[in-house]
N, C-alpha and C positions, 0 to 999 in steps of 0.2 A: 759247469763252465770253468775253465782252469784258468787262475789269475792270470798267467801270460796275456790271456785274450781277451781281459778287460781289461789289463796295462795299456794292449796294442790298438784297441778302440779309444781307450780317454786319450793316450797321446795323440791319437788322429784327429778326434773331435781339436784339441788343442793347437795343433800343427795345421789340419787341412780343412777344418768349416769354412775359411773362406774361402777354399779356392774350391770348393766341390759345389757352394752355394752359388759363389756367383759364376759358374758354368753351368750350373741350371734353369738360373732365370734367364739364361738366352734362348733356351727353349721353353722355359713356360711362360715367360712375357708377363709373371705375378708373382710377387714375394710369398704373398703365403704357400701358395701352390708349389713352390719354388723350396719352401722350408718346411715341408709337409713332405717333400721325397728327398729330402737329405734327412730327416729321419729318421723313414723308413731305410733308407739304406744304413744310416749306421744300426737298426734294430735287425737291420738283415747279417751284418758284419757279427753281431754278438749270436746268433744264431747257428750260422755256416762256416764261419772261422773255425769253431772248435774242432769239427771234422775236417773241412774244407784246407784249413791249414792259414796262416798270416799269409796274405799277398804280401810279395819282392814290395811292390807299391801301394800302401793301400791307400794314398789319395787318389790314387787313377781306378780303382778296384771303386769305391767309393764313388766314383763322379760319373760311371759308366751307368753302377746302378740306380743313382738315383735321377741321372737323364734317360735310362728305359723307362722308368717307373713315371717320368715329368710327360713322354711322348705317349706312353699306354693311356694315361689319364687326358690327355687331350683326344686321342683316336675316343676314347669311350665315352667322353662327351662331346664329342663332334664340335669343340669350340676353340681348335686352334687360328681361325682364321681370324674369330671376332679378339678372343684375349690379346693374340701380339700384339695389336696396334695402342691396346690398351696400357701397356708401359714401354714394350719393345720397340725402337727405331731401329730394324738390322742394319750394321752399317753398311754405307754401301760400299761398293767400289771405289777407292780414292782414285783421283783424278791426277791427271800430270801435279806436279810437284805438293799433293798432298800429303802430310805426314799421316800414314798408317802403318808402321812397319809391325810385324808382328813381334820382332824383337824387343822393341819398348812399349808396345800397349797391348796390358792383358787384362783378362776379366776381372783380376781384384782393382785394378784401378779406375773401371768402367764403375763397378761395384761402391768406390771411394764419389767417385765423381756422381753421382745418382743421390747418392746419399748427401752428399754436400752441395745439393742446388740452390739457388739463391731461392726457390720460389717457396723454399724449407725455413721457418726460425732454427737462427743457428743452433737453440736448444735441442729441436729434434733432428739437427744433422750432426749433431753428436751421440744422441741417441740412438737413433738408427745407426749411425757407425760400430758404437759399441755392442749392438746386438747383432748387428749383421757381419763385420768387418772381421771385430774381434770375434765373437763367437757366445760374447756373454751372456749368461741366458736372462729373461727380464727383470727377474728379482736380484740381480748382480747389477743390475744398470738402474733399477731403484736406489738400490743401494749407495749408487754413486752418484744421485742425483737428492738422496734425504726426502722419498716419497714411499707414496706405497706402492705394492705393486701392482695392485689396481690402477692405478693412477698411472703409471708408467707403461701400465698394458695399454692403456687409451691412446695416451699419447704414440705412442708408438704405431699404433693402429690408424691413427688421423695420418700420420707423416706418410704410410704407405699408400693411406686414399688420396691424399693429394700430389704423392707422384703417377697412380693410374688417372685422377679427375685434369692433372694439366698436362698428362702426358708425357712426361718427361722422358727423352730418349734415355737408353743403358748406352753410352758410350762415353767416352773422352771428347770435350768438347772440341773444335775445329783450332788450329792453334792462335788464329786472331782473337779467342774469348778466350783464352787459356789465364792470360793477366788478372783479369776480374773475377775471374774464380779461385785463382788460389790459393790465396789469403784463408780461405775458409778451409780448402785441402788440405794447407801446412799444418792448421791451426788443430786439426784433427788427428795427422801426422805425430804432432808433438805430443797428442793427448796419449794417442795411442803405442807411442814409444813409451812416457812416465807409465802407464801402467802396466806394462811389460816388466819395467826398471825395478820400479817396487810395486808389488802388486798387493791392493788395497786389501784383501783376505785371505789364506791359506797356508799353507805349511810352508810353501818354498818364498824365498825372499823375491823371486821377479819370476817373470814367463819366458823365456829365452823365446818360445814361438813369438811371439808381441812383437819383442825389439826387432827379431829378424825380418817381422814381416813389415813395420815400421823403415829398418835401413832400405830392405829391397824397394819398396815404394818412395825410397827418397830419391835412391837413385834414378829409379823410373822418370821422373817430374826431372831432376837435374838434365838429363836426355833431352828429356822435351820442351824445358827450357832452360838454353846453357848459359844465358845472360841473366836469370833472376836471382837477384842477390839476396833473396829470402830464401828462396832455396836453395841457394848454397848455404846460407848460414844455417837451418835446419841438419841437412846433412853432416856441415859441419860437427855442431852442436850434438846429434845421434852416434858418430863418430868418436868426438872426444870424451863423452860421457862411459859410453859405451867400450871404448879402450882400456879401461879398468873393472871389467869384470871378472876377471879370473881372481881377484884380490880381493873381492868383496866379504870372500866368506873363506873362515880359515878349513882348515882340511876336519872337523870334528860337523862341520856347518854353521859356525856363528858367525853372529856379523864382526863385518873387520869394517874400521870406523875408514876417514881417509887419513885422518893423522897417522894410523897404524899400519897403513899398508904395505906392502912391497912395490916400491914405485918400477923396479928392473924387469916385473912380471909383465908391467903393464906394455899393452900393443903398441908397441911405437912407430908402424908404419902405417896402423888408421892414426893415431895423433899427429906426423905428417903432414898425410892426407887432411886432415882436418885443419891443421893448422895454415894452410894452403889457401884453402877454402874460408875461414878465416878472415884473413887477409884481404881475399878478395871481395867478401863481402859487407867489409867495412868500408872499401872504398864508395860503395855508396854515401851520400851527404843530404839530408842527417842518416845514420846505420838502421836498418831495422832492430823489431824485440828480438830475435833470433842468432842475428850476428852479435847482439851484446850477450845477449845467453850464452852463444856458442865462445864468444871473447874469455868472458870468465873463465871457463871449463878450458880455454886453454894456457889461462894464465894456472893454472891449477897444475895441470898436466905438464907445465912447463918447469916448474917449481922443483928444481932437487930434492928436497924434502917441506916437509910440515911446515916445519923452523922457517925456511926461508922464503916461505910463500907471502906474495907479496897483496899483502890483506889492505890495503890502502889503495893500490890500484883496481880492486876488487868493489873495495863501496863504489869507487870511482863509476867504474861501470856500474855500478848497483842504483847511483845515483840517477845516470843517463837513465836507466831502464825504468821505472820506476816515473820518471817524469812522462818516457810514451806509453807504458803501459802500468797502469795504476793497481795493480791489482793485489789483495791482501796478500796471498802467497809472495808475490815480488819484494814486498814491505817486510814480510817475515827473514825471507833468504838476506834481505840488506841488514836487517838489526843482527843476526849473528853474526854475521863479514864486520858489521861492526863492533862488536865485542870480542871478536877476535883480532882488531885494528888496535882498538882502544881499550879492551878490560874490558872482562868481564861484568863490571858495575854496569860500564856504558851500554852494554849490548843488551844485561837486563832491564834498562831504562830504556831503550828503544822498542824490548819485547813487551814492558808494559804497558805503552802504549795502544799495541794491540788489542790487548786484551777483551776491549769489549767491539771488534768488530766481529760482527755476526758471521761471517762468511768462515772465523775460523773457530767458532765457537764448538766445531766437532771433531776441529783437526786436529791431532795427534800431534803435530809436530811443532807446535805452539807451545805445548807442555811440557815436552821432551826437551825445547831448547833454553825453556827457562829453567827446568832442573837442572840442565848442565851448568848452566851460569850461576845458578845458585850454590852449587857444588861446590862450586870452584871457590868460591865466595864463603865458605864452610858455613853455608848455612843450611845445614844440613834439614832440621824441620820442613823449611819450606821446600828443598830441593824431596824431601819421601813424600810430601803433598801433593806437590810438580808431577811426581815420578809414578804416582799413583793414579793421577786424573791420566795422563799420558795411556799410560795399562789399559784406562778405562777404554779408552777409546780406538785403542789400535785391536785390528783383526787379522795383523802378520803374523803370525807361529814366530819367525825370525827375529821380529822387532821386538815380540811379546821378550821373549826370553832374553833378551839384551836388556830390557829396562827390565827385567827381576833382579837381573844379575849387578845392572847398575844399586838395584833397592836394596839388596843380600848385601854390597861394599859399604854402606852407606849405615849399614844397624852393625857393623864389625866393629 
């Protein structure tokens, strides 16, 4: 098998499992069933590719095969009729002024929305998002959840019987429910953007699949709803983040910090756009988490350089956010804004703080930004301490070799 043709399969897995998955489960009406001939079609692709030649497309070469193989296996056990009803609601026919357009609803977003039912703890609609959505396979989604993979296998297995035991249609829900489900969409949205961003294991510093497939579904939801001001701040916030990635890594592959960047690279007409969006989703009163997220990253973005970024209007929002959403991560990004407000001293006494909450007790970046401040602070012992629990715990290729290199300046 000649590497081309394992190149052009893991890029597919990465690029198109979710869009060949969830065009499968509309004919088999069952997730397993459903990731059982997605597969076998990528087992078939490593097989017949090498003669057969790469498809022009192979997510469409892909989603052909493993909807013959999802329709063969219902004709062979004579159980199409009973399984659809079992998850599938085909949609119907919309009705005068229904929104169905094919243009804004497709099968990953059926696929988002199925997964993010209310009748799911949010724990396993995040789960299941990340194994189905993203494509992670279940010891990747252990991984990111700090279980085993037994334990994630279960889980995972429970969330799919109780979307066959309550039924749960595969569609977009009607757009008078679309309010009350969101919140849990975005919130998946955003997960699944940061892990694209940086990606918690592997040789490359992010997924460019993730983020792309994260903006395309934000856009989708902004369509569907042009007045929700969390999703526009989302959008936002995927935009302005995401407007600096050509900068993130120098031309050798390392990380490039944002102090160091090239601000003139960066995309300034998703920042714009973002900052647009912005805007209008502050004018909500009080702002959502999303538009203060997306706030910062465009006071960031807006910033000439490093020097003149304005790190006090930063905690500022850091402050707001942090009072609606409490969350150790959120505490962590406000104590560095603030030591880069107020010195480094101040921002290592805000990170100390941290320290013994649990939730960050395996985070990487907890250690990494008290080395910097210790650094800076030359105190150097504690910052090769920092800088070596930080090692411990990261599984980026990218991030590994930035903190060696940070370690190698640090014994010169």
């Amino acid at each position: 098998m000649t590497a081309s043709v394992e190149a052009a399969v893991a890029d597919a897995h990465r690029r198109e499992w979710a869009f060949v998955l969830a065009a499968t489960v509309r004919v088999t009406g069952d997730f397993d069933l459903a990731e059982e001939c997605v597969q076998d079609a990528y087992a078939r692709a490593l097989a017949t590719w090498p003669t057969g030649g790469i498809p022009t497309r192979p997510g469409a070469w892909l989603t052909t095969v493993a909807r013959h193989r999802a329709i063969d296996a219902l004709r062979r056990e004579s159980t199409r009729d009973r399984a659809l009803p079992l998850l599938v609601e085909r949609v119907p026919v919309p009705g005068p002024g229904e929104r169905d357009d094919p243009e804004i609803i497709d099968d990953r977003l059926r696929l988002v929305f199925t997964c993010c039912h209310p009748a799911l703890v949010l724990e396993a609609q995040v789960a299941l998002t990340l194994r189905l959505v993203c494509g992670l396979t279940t010891a990747e989604v252990a991984r990111a959840f700090l279980v085993s993979e037994t334990t994630m296998a279960a889980r995972i297995t429970r969330a799919k019987k109780k979307i066959a035991i309550a039924r749960i249609p595969y569609r977009v829900p009607p757009v008078d429910e679309l309010p009350a489900r969101v919140d849990a969409v975005l919130t998946v949205l955003h997960l699944l953007y940061t892990t694209g961003h940086t990606a918690p294991v592997g040789a490359e510093l992010g997924r460019r699949d993730l983020v792309e497939r994260s903006l395309d579904l934000a856009r989708v939801l902004r369509t569907l709803l042009p007045d929700d001001a969390d999703v526009a701040g989302l959008l936002a916030l995927i935009l302005l983040t995401d407007a600096r990635r050509a900068t993130r890594l120098s031309d050798d592959g390392q990380l490039v910090l944002l102090a160091d960047q090239d601000r003139s690279r960066w995309d300034h007409a998703a920042i714009g756009e973002g900052v647009m969006l912005v805007r209008e989703a502050l004018r909500r009163r009080p702002p959502g988490r999303f538009a203060l997220m997306a706030a910062i990253a465009a006071v960031h973005d807006g910033a000439p350089s490093w020097d003149a970024t304005d790190w006090r209007e930063i905690v500022g929002l850091y402050d707001l956010l942090v009072e609606l959403w409490p969350s150790p991560v959120v505490a962590l990004n406000r104590a560095v804004a603030v030591g880069m407000a107020a010195g480094p001293a101040a921002g290592l006494a805000a990170l100390d703080l941290l320290t013994t909450e649990p939730v960050l007790a395996t985070y990487s970046y907890l250690a990494s930004s008290r080395a910097e401040f210790l650094r800076r602070l030359d105190r150097h012992e504690e910052a090769r301490a920092a800088y070596e629990e930080s090692l411990l715990l990261s599984e980026n290729v990218v991030e590994r070799t930035f903190l060696e290199e940070r370690l190698g300046q640090l014994e010169r």
